[in-house]
C-alpha positions in Angstrom: 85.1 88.3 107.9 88.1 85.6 108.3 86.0 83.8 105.4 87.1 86.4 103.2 90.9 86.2 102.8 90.5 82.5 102.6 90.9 82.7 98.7 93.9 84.9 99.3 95.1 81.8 101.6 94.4 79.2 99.1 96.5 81.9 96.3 99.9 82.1 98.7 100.1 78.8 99.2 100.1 77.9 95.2 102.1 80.8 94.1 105.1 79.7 96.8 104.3 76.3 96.4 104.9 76.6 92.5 107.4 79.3 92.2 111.4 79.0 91.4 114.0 80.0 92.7 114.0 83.4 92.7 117.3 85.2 90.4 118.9 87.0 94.1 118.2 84.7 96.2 121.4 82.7 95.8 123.6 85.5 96.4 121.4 87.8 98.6 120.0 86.5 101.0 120.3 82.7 100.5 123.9 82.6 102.0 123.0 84.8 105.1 120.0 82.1 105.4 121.8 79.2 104.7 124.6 80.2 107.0 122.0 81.1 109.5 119.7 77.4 109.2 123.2 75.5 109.5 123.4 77.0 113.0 126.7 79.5 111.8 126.3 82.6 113.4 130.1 83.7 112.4 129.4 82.9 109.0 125.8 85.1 109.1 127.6 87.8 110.2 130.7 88.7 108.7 128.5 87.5 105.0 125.7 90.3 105.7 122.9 90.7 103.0 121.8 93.7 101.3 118.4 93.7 103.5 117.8 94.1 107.1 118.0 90.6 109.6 114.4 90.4 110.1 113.3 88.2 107.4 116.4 86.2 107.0 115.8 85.3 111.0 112.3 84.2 110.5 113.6 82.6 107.6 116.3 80.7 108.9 114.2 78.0 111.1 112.4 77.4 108.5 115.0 76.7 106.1 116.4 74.6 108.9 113.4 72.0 109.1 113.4 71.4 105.0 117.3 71.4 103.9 118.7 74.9 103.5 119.8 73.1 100.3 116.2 72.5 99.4 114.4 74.8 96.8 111.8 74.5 99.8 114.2 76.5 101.9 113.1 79.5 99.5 109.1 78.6 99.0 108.7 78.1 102.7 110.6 81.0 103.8 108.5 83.5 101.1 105.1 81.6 102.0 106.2 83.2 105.5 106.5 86.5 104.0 103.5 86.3 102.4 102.0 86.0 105.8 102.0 89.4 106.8 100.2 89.8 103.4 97.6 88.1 104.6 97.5 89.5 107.7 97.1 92.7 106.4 93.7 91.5 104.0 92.2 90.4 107.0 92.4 93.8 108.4 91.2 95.1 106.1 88.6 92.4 105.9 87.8 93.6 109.8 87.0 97.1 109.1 85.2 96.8 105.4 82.9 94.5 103.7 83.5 90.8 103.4 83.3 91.1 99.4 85.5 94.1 98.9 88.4 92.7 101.7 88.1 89.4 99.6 89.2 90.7 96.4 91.3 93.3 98.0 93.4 90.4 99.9 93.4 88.4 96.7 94.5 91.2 94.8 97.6 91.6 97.1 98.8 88.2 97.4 98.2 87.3 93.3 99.5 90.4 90.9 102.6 91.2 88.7 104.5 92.5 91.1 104.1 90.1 94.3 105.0 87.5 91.0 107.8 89.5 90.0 108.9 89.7 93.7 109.0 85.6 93.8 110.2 85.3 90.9 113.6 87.7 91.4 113.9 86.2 95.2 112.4 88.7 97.1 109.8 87.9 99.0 110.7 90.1 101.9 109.4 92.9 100.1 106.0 92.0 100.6 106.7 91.3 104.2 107.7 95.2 104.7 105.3 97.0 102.5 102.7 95.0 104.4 103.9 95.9 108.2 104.1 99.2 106.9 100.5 99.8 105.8 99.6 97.6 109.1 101.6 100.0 111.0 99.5 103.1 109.8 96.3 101.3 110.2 96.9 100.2 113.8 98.9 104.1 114.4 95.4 106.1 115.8 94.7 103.5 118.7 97.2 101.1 119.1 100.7 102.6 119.2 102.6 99.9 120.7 101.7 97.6 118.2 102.2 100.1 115.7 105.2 100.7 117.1 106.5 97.2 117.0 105.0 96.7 113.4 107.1 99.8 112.2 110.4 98.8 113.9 110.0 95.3 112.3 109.4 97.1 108.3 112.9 99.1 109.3 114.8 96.1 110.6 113.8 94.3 107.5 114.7 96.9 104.6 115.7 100.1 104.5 113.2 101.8 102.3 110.8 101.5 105.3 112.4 104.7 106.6 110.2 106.2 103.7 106.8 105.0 105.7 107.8 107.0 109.2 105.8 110.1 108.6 103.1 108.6 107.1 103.0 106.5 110.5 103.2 109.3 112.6 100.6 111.2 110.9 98.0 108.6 111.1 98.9 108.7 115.6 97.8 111.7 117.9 100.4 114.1 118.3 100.4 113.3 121.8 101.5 109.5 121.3 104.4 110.3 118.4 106.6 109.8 120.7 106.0 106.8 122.4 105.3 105.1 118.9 108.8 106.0 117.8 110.1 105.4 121.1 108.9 101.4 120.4 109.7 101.1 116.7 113.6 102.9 116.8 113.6 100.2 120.3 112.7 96.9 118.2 114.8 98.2 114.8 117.4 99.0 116.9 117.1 95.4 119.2 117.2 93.6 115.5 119.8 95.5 113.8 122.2 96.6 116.4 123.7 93.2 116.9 124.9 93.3 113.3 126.8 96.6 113.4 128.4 95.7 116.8 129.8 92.1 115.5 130.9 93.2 112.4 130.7 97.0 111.6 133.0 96.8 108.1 130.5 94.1 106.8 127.6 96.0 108.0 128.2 99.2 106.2 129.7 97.0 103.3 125.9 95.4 102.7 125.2 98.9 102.2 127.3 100.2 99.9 125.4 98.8 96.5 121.7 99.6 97.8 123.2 103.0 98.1 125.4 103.6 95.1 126.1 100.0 93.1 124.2 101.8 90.2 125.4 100.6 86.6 122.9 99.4 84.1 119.7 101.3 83.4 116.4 99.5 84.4 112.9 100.1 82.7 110.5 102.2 84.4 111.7 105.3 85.5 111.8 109.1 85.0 115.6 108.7 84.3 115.7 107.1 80.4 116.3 110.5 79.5 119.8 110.4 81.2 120.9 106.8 79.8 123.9 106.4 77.5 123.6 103.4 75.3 126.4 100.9 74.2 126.2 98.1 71.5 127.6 94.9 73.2 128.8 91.9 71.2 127.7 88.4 72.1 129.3 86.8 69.7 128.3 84.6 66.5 127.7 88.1 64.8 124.9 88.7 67.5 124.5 92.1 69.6 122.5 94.0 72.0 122.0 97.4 73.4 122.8 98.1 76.7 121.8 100.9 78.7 123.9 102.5 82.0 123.4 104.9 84.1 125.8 108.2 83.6 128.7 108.8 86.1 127.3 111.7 87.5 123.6 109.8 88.3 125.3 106.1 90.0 126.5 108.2 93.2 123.5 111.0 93.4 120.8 108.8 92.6 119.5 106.7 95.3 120.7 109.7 98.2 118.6 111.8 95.9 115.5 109.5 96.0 115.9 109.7 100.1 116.5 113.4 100.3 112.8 113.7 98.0 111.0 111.0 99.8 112.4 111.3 103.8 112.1 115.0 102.9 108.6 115.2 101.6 107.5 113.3 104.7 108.6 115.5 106.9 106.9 118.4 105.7 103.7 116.3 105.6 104.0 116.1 109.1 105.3 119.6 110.0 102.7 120.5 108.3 98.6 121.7 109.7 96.8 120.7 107.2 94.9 117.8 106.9 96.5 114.7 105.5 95.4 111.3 104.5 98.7 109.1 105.9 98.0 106.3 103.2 97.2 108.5 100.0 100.8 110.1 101.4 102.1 106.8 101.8 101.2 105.5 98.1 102.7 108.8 97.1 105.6 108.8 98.8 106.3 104.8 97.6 105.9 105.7 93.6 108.3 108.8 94.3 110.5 106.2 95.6 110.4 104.0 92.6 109.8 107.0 89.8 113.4 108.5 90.5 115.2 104.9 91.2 117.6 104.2 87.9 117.4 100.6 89.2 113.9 100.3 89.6 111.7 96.7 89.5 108.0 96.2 89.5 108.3 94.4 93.0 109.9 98.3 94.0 106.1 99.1 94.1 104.9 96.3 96.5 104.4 99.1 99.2 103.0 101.8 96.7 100.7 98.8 95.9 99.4 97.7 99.6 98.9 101.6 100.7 96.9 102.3 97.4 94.8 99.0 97.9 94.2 99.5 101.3 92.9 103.1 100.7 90.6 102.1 97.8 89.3 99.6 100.7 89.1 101.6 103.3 89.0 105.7 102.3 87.3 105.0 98.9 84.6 102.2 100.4 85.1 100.4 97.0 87.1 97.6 94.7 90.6 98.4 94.7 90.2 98.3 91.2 92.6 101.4 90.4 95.1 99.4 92.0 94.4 96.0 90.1 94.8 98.2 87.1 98.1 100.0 88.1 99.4 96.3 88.5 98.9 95.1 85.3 100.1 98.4 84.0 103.5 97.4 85.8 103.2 93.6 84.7 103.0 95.6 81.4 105.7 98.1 81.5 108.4 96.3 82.7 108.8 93.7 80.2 109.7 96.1 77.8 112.3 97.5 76.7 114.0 101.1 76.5 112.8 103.4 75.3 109.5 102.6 75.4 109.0 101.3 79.0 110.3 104.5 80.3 107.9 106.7 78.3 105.2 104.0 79.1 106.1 104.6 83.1 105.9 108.2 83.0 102.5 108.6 81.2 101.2 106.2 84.3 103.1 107.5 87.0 103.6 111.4 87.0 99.5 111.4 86.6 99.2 109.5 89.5 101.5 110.9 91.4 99.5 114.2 91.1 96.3 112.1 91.9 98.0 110.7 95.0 99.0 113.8 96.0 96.0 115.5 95.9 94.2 112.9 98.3 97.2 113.0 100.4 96.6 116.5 100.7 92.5 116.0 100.9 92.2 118.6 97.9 89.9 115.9 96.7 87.8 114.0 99.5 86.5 111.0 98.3 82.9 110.4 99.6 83.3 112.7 102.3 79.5 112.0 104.0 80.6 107.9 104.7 82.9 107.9 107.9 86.3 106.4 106.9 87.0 103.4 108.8 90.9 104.2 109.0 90.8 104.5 112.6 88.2 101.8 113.9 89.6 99.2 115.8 
């Protein structure tokens, strides 16, 4: 079984090894790091990124040991990231076939949106989506470590809030508590620090993940609502430029938390019978389908939930979710109007899909055991 994810291995270290410097890095999180490798904690703090601590601390030693200067600082830092990628194809290597677990970890370390992740300097984003899916898998019979795994997604962005009900769903009811007991007590052990030495910078990091909305990405269910305008660039030369309407900057991404944070809880309020990764692949596109702002690395969790449920509930190739990658890759380098229309035809369908596993309106080869909960 650990023979299996050694392609995926051999895949993280050339993508890292090979990539650039990814387009945020140098004003998102690269300062925070730098400040951080350099041994300046004053300077860490009151210059806070956009992201949670987690994967700028684990980043910051490393950063330390090759030149924070370095573009090695960067590769060596996301090859870490990529870690908990891999950790996450070799559980799923443990409970499924050695073939299937091979492609499936492949898969999740090499597609157009771990690529696009790297490339716009966002590694950490694989990091999270991959503790969250971890987090489900280990939530029937191993809480704590659930636990810990789930506290580390929200101390590292925020969107892991979205992955809380899935978590819970996937634990007995008589062990909620203590897993949420453990995850708020790490998230809380990582992030509290940062409030309490500098609140104004704290909730300053979070003022443009909440409302900095301006120009109109690709791929969303919002194209409808953009308002163009022609912008010179001189020599004769112009382009169109699409922004995001008054009304939709400040009521977007609250929106998107209301419908997903909102959803979850009614999934697990709920006594029917749910599958906690179809909902968590669900949950993820919603996520990225109503963001204005929206990238293809948005869908790195939608991605690992979907793969590891082909793996693990379907028993097959995850090949649904190779082809909902290069769908993405696809998509988003296009432009409006055609992207958005593009998006919708792929994502509203399986959105339905998604939700009808999540609700098990569809059981997929119900007479082989799923292996969700072995150990």
């Amino acid at each position: 079984m650990r023979l299996a994810i050694v392609p995926a291995v051999f895949a993280a270290i050339l993508v890292t090894a090979t990539t650039h410097l990814g387009t945020d890095y140098p004003w998102d999180a690269g300062p925070a790091i730098n400040s951080l490798a350099h041994g300046d904690i004053h300077d860490f703090v009151a210059d806070q990124a956009q992201m949670g601590p987690l994967s700028l601390m684990v980043r910051a030693p490393l950063a330390a040991l090759v030149g924070p200067s370095s573009i090695w600082a960067y590769r060596i830092g996301a090859f870490a990231c990529l870690l908990a990628v891999l950790a996450l194809g070799g559980l799923l290597a443990r409970r499924s076939g050695p073939r299937v677990a091979a492609i499936a970890a492949t898969l999740l370390v090499v597609n157009p949106i771990s690529l696009d992740a790297l490339r716009l300097g966002h590694p950490e984003e694989r990091l999270c989506s991959s503790l969250c899916v971890m987090a489900l898998l280990f939530a029937r019979d191993r809480q704590v470590v659930a636990g810990i795994l789930l506290g580390s997604a929200l101390a590292t962005k925020q969107w892991a809030l979205i992955a809380i009900a899935p978590v819970l769903i996937a634990a007995p009811r008589d062990r909620r508590v203590l897993l949420s007991a453990v995850a708020g007590g790490v998230a809380f052990a990582v992030t509290l620090p940062m409030l309490i030495a500098d609140p104004h910078a704290f909730i300053s990091a979070l003022d443009k993940p909440a409302f900095g909305l301006i120009e109109m990405r690709t791929g969303n269910l919002w194209g409808f609502a953009a308002t163009s305008q022609t912008v010179a660039l001189g020599g004769g030369h112009a382009t169109v430029v699409y922004l995001v309407p008054a009304w939709l900057q400040h009521f977007a991404h609250p929106f998107v938390a209301a419908v997903t944070l909102g959803l979850g809880v009614a999934a697990l309020r709920s006594r029917r019978a749910i599958d906690p990764l179809a909902l968590l692949a669900m949950l993820m596109l919603v996520r990225c389908a109503l963001d204005p702002w929206n990238h293809a690395y948005y869908h790195a969790p939608f991605l690992a939930a979907l793969v590891a449920w082909e793996v693990l509930e379907a028993r097959r190739v995850p090949w649904l979710s190779a082809a909902g990658a290069a769908w993405l890759g696809i998509v988003f380098k296009l432009q409006l109007p055609m992207a958005d229309l593009l998006y919708a035809a792929w994502a509203l369908p399986m959105l339905v899909w998604l939700s009808r596993r999540a609700l098990r309106l569809e059981p997929v080869r119900a007479a082989r055991p799923s292996p969700l909960a072995a150990a």
